[in-house]
C-alpha positions as CSV (number, residue, x, y, z in Angstrom):
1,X,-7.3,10.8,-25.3
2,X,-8.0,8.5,-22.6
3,X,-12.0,8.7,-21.1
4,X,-11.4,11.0,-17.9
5,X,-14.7,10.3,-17.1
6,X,-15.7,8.0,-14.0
7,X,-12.6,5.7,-14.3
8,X,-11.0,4.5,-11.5
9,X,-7.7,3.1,-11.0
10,X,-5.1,1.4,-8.9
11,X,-1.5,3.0,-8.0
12,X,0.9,0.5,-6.5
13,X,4.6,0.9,-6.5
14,X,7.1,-1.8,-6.2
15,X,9.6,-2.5,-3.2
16,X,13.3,-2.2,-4.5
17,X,14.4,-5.3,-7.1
18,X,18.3,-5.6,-8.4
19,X,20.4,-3.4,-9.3
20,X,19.8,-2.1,-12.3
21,X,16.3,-2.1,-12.0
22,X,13.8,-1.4,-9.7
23,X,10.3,-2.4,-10.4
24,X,8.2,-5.6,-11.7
25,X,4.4,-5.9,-12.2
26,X,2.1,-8.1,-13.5
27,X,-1.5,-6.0,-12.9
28,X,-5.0,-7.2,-12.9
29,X,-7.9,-4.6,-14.0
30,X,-11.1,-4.5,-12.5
31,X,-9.5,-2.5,-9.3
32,X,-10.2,0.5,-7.2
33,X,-8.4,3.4,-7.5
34,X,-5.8,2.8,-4.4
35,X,-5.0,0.5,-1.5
36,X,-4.6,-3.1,-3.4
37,X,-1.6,-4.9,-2.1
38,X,0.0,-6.2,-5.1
39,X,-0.6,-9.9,-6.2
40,X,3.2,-10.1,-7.4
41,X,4.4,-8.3,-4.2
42,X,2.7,-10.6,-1.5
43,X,6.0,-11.4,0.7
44,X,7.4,-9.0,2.4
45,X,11.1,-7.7,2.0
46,X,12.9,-8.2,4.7
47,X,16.1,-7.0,3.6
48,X,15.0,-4.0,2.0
49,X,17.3,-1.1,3.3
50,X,14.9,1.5,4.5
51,X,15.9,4.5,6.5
52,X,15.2,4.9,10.0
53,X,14.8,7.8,12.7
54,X,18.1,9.5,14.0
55,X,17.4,8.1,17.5
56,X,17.6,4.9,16.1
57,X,19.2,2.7,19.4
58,X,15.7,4.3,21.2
59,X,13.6,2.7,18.5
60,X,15.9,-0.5,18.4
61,X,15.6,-0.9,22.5
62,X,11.8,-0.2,22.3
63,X,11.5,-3.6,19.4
64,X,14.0,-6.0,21.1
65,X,12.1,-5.5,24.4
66,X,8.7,-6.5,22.9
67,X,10.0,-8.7,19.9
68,X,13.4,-10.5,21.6
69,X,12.1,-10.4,25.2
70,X,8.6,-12.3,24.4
71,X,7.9,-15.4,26.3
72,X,8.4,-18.5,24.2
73,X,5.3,-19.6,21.8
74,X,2.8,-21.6,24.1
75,X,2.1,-25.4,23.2
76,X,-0.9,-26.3,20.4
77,X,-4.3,-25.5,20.9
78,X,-6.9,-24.6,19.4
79,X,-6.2,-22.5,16.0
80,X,-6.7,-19.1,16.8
81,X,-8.5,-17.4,13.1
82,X,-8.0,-13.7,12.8
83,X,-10.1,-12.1,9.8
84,X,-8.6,-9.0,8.7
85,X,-9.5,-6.8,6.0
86,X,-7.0,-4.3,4.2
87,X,-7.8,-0.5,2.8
88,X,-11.1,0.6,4.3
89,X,-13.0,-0.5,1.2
90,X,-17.3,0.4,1.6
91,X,-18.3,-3.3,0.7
92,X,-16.5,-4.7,3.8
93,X,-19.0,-3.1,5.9
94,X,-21.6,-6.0,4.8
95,X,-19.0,-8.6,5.3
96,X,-18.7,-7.3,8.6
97,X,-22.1,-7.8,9.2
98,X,-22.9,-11.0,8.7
99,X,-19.7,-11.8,10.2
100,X,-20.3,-10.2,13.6
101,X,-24.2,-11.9,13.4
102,X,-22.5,-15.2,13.8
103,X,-20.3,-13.7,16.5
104,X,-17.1,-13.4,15.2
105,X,-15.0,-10.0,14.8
106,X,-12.5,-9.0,12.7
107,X,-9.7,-6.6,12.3
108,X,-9.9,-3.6,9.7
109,X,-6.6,-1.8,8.8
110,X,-7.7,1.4,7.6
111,X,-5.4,4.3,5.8
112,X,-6.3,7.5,7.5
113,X,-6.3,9.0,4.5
114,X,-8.8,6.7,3.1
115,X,-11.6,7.7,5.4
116,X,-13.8,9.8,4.2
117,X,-12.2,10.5,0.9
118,X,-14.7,8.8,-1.9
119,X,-17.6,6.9,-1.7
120,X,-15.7,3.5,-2.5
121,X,-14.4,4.2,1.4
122,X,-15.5,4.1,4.7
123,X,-16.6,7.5,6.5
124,X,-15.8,8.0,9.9
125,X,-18.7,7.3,11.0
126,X,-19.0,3.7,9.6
127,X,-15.6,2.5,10.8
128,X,-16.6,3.9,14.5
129,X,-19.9,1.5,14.2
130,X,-17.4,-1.5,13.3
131,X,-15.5,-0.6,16.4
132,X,-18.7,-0.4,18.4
133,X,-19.5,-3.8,17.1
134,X,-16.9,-5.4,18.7
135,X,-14.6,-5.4,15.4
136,X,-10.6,-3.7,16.2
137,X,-9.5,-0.9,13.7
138,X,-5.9,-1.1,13.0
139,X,-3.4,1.7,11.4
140,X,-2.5,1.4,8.0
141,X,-0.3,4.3,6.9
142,X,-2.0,7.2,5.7
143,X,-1.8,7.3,1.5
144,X,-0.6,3.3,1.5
145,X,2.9,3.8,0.1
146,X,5.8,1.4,0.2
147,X,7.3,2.1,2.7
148,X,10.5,0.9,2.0
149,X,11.1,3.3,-0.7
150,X,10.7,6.3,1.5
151,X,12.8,8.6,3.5
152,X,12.4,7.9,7.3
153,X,10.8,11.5,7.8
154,X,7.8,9.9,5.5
155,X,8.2,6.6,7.3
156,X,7.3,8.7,10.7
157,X,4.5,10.5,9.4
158,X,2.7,7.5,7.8
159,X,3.4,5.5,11.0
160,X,2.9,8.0,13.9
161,X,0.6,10.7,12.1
162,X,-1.6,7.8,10.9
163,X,-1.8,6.5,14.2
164,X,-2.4,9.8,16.3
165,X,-5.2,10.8,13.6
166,X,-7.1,7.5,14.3
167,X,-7.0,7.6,17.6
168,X,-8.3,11.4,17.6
169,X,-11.1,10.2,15.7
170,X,-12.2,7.5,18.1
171,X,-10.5,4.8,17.7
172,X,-8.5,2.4,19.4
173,X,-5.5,1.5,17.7
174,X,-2.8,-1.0,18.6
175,X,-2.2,-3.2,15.5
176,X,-0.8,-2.1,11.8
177,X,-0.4,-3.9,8.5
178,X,2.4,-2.9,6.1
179,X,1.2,-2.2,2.6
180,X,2.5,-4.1,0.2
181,X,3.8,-5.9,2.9
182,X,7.1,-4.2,2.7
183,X,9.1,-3.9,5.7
184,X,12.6,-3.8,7.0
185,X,14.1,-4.0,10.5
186,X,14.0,-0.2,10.7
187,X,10.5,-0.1,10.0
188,X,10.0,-2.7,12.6
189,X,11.5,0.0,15.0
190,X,9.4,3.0,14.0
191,X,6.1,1.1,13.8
192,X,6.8,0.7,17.5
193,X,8.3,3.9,18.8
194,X,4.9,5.0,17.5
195,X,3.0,3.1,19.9
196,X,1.3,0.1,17.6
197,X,1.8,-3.6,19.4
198,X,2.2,-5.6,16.2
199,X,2.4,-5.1,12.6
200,X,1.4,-7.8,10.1
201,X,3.4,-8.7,7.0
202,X,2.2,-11.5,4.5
203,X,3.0,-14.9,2.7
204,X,4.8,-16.6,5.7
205,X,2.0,-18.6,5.4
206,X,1.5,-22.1,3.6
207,X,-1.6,-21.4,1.5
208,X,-3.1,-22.9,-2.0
209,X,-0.4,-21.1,-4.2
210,X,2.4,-23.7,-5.0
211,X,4.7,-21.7,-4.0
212,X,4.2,-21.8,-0.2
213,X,4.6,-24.8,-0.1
214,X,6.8,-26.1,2.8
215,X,6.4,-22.6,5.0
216,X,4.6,-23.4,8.2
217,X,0.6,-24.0,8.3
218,X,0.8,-21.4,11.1
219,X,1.9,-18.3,13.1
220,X,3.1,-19.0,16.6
221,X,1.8,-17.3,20.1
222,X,2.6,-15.1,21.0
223,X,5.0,-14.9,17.6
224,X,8.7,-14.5,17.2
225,X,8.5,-11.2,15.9
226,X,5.1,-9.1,17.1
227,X,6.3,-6.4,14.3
228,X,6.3,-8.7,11.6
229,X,4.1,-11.3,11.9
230,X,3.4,-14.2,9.8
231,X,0.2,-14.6,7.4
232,X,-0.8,-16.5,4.2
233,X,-1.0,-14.6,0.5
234,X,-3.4,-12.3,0.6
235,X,-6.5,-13.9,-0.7
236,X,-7.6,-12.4,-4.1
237,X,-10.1,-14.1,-6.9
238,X,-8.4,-17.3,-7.8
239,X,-9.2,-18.9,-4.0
240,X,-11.7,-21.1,-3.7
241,X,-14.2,-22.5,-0.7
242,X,-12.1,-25.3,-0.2
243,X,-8.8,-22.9,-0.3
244,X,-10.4,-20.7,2.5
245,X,-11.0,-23.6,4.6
246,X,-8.1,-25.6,4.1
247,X,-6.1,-22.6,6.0
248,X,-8.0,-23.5,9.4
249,X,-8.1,-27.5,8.4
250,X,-4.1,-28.0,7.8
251,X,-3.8,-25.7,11.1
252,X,-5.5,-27.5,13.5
253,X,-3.7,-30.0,14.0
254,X,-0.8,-27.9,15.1
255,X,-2.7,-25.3,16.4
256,X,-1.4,-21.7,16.3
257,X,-2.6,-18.4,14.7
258,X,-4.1,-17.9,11.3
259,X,-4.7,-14.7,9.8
260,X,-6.7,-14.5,6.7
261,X,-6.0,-10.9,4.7
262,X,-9.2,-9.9,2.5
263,X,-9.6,-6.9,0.4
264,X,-13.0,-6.7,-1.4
265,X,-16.2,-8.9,-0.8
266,X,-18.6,-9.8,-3.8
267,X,-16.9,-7.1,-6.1
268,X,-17.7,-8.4,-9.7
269,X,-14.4,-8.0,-11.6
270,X,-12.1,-7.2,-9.0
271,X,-9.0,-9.2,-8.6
272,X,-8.9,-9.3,-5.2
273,X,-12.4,-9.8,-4.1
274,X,-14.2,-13.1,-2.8
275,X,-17.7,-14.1,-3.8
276,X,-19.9,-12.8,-1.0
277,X,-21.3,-17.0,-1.0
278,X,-17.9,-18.0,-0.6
279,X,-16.9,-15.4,2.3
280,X,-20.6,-16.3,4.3
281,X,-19.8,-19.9,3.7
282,X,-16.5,-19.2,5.6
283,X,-18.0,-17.6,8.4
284,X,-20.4,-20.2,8.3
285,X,-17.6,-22.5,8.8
286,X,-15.5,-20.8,11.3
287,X,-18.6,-20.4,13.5
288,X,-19.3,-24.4,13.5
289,X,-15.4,-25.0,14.1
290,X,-15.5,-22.8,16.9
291,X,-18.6,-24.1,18.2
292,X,-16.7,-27.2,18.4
293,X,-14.1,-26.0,20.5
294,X,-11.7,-26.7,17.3
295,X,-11.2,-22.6,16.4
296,X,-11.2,-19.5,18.0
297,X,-11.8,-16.3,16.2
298,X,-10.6,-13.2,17.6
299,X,-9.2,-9.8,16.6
300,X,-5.4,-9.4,16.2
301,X,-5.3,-7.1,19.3
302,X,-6.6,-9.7,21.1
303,X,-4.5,-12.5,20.2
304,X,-1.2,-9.9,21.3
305,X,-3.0,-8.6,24.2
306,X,-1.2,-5.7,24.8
307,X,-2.1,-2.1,26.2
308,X,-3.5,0.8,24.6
309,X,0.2,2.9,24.2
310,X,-0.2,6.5,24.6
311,X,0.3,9.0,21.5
312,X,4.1,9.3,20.4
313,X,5.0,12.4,18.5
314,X,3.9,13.0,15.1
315,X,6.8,12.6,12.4
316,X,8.5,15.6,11.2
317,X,7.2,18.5,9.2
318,X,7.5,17.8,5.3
319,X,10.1,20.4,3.8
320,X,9.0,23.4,3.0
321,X,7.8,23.3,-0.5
322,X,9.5,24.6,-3.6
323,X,7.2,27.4,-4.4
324,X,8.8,28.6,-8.0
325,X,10.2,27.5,-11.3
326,X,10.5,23.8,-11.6
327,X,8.2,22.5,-8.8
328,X,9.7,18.9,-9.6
329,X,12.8,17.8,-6.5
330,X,15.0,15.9,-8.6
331,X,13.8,16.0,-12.2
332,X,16.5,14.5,-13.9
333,X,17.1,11.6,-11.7
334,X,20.4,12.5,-10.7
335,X,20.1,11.7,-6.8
336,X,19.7,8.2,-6.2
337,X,17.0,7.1,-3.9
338,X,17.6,5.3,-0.1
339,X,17.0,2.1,-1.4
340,X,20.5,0.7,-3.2
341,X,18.9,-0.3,-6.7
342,X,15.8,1.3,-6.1
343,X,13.8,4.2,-7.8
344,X,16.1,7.4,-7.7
345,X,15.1,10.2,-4.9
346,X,11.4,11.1,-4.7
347,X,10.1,9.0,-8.0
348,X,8.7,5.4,-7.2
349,X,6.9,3.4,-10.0
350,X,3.5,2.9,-10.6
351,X,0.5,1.7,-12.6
352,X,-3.2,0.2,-12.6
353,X,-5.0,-2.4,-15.1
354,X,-3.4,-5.2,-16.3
355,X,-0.1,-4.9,-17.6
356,X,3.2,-6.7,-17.0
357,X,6.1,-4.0,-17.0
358,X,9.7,-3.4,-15.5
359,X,11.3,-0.1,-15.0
360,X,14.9,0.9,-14.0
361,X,17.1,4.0,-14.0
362,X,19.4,4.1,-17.0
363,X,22.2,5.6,-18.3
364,X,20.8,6.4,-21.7
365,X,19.8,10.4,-20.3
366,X,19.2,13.8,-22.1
367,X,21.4,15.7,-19.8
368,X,23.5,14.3,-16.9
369,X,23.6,10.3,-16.2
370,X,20.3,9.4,-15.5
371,X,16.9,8.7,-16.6
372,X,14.1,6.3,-15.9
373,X,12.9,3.7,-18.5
374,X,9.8,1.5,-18.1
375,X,9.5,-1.5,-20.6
376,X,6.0,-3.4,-20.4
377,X,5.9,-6.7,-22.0
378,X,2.4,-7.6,-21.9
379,X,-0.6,-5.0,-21.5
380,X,-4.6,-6.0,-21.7
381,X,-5.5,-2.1,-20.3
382,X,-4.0,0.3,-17.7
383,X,-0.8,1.5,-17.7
384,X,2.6,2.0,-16.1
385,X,4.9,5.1,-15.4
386,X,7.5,6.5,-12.9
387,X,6.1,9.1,-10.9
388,X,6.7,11.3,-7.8
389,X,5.2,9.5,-5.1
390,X,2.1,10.1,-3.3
391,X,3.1,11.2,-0.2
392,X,2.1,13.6,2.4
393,X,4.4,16.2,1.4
394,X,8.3,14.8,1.2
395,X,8.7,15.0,-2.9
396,X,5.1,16.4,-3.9
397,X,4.9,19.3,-5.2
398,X,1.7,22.0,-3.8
399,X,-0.5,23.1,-5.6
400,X,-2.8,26.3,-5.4
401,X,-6.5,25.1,-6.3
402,X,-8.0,26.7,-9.4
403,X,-4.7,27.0,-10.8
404,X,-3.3,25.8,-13.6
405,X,0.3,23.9,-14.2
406,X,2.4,23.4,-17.2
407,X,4.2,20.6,-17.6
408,X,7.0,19.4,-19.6
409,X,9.5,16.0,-20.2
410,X,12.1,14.6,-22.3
411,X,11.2,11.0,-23.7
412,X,12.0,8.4,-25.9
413,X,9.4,5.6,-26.9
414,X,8.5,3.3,-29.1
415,X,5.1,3.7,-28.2
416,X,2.9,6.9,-27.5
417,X,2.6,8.5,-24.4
418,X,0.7,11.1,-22.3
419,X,0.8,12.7,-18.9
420,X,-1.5,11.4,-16.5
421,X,-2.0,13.2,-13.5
422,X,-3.3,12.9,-9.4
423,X,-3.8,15.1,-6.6
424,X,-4.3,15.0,-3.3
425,X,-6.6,16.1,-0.8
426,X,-5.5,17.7,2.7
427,X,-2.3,15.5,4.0
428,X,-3.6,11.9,2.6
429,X,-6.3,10.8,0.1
430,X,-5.2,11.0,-3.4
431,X,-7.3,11.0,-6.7
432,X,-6.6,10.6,-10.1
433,X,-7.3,13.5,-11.8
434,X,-7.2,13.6,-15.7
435,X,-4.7,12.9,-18.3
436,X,-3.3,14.7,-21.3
437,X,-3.4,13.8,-25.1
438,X,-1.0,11.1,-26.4
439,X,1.8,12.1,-28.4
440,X,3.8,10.5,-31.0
441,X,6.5,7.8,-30.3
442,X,10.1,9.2,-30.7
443,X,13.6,7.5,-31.4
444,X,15.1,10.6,-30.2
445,X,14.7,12.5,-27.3
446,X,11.4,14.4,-27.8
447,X,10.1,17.3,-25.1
448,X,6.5,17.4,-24.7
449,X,4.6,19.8,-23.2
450,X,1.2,20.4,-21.9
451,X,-1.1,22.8,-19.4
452,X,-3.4,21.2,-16.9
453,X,-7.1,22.4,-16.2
454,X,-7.2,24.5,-13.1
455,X,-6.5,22.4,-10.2
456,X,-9.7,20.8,-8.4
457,X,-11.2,22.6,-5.4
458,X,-9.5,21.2,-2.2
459,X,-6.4,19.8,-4.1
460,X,-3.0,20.7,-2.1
461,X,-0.7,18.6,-4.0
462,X,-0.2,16.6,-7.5
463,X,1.7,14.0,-8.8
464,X,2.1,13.7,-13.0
465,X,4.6,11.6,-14.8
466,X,4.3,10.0,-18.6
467,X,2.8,6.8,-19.0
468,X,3.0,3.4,-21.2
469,X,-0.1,2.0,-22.0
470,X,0.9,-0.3,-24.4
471,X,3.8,-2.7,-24.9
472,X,7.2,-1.2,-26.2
473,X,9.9,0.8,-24.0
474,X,9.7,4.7,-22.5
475,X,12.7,6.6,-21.6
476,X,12.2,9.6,-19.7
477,X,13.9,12.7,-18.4
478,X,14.3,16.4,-17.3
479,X,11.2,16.8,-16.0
480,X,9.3,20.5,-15.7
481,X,6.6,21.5,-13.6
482,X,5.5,24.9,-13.4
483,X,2.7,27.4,-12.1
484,X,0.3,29.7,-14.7
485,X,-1.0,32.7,-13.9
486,X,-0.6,35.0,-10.3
């Protein structure tokens, strides 16, 4: 069995690929359990087909008025740096201050389902002293999913819901970053219909990876699009000094806005951290520019400039839960998902460590036309799967705390496998919870079976799927999911 001790883990899932199938990683270990944007998924999709609300010509009206109707870009000035820092993790709370002791601020986008879940995150209470030091909080979603890959009832509640719970706490919110920074134009219309001002995307951005080169050295002001605006890679392990600086150097000529994205700060092994020297050195840096009158740092709210909108409704009430027999919607991949290409209905892939994998839907099923195969190529630790995603309520299915679940899947694999399981918390933070023994590999179609512990106090919902943690090829199918006991 796997140690189901103290580990902690990563879950990203991939925006739609071609058509036959619908995920690529290449994973780094060394990262915290959620809330990573992937380093092979820094650009954002543009043309991903995501779903959209039924008043849809509202929501389009709303983003041409801000987006199409905003005055042209002013002429070069001074660069205007924006520091931003992605997933409410605890160690950013240092970086924060030395930063603000030199007089600069930055902007944190923070998952509301993030605070207050694990020590690795923020509490309330620590992201409320940011804000009181001057520094924005921006919305985030609320469980960081791809967006993309979900219906648009999900879309609203992790826009809107994420949004209105912030601001109940405290906090004033005006600016969002997609995760993975996966968007579409019907995104772009929700995430303003729910009152946010701008919304971030990434790798616009000329940066030190080759292949930016040729994009511009900066964003404009006000930008083209405020719900999709333009920033470098996200900056993970393999940046430099220099590479910080040389964002803010090749800008200034030009002027415009830069926006650095940073995750973790002096985090040994973690692939998207920054040595803590490197990250004061920067600030060091950016204070001296600005001192000069060659920089100006400010939050992303205050580079847009807009109001405080009021609270728009919160998204739609998940549907009602399936409360016996098979507990899985869709568990033999039969409806195909919103995205054309993509994951079918209410499975998205996943996986943490590092470990480069592929998964699609295939024809090669145990009943009906469908089933879902991942294929990893290279694998150091970790693992990959295609699971239900972890939402806040869409395809989930609830759970009764101190209960225990059996669960059951057809497979083929040249490698073995297990179930490994997660469960959420309330409406948003989810955990990894444990995983089961491996089983054998299989040339045929296998079932395996296996019974959870009692569900964790708290838990509402879970999430399982089998998993490759080696290289070779899993084909899965029929899944089960059911209650034991009263």
């Amino acid at each position: 069995m796997k140690n189901t001790g103290n580990r902690t883990k990563e879950l990203t899932s991939q925006v739609a690929g071609a058509t036959i199938g619908f995920g690529m990683q290449t994973l780094r270990s060394g990262v915290s359990r959620f809330g990573r944007d992937h380093p092979m998924q820094k650009r954002h999709n543009r043309g991903a087909a995501a779903a959209t609300m039924g008043t849809a010509a509202l929501l389009l009206a709303t983003f041409f008025n801000s987006a199409v109707l905003a005055p042209p870009a002013r002429a070069a000035g001074p660069v205007v740096v924006s520091l931003t820092f992605d997933d409410s993790h605890v160690d950013q709370v240092a970086a924060a201050a030395y930063m603000n002791s030199k007089g600069l601020h930055g902007t944190f986008y923070i998952p509301s389902g993030f605070l207050n879940s694990d020590p690795a995150y923020m509490n309330t209470a620590q992201a409320l002293a940011l804000q009181t030091a001057g520094n924005e909080i921006a919305g985030h979603t609320i469980t960081h999913p791809d967006l993309t890959l979900a219906d648009s009832g999900e879309q609203q509640r992790q826009l809107c819901n994420d949004r209105n719970t912030l601001t109940s706490l405290g906090f004033r919110i005006t600016s969002f970053a997609y995760p993975f920074a996966a968007s579409s134009p019907g995104l772009e219309a929700i995430v303003a219909a729910c009152g946010y001002n701008s919304a971030r995307g990434l790798g616009d951005i000329a940066s030190q990876d080759p292949a930016s080169a040729g994009l511009p050295l900066a964003e404009t002001i006000p930008p083209a699009d405020p719900y999709l605006t333009q920033a470098p890679d996200q900056v993970d392990n393999t940046w430099t000094l220099q590479n910080l600086k040389d964002l803010t150097l090749k800008a200034e000529p030009g002027g415009g806005w830069m926006q650095y994205s940073f995750h973790h700060i002096g985090v040994a092994g973690e692939s998207l951290s920054v040595p803590t020297a490197d990250f004061n050195a920067l600030i060091d840096f950016l204070a001296a520019e600005q001192a000069a009158g060659r920089v100006e740092v400010k939050t992303v709210d205050q580079v847009i400039a807009g109001p405080v909108k009021p609270p728009a409704a919160n998204g739609p009430t998940p549907p009602a839960p399936i409360t016996s027999g098979n507990l899985i919607r869709n568990p033999g991949f039969e409806t195909a998902g919103s995205v054309a290409g993509g994951p079918p209905d209410c499975w998205v892939p996943g996986s943490y460590g590092t470990n480069t994998y592929t998964s699609s839907t295939v024809t090669a099923a145990h009943t009906g036309h469908a089933a879902t195969q991942v294929v990893m190529t290279a694998y150091t630790n970790g693992d990959a799967k295609v699971l239900p995603p972890l939402d806040t309520g869409q395809c989930t299915p609830t759970v009764t705390p101190g209960r225990s679940y059996t669960m059951s899947a057809w497979y083929t694999s040249t490698a073995q496998t297990q179930f490994e399981l997660y469960y959420r918390i309330g409406q948003g933070a989810w955990h990894y919870w444990t995983s089961s023994p491996f089983v054998l590999p299989s040339a045929t179609y296998a079932q395996t079976s296996w019974t959870s512990p009692p569900v964790p106090p708290g838990a509402t919902a879970m999430s399982m799927a089998l998993t490759l943690s080696s290289p070779g090829t899993l084909v899965t199918d029929d899944y089960s999911l059911t209650a034991q006991g009263p």
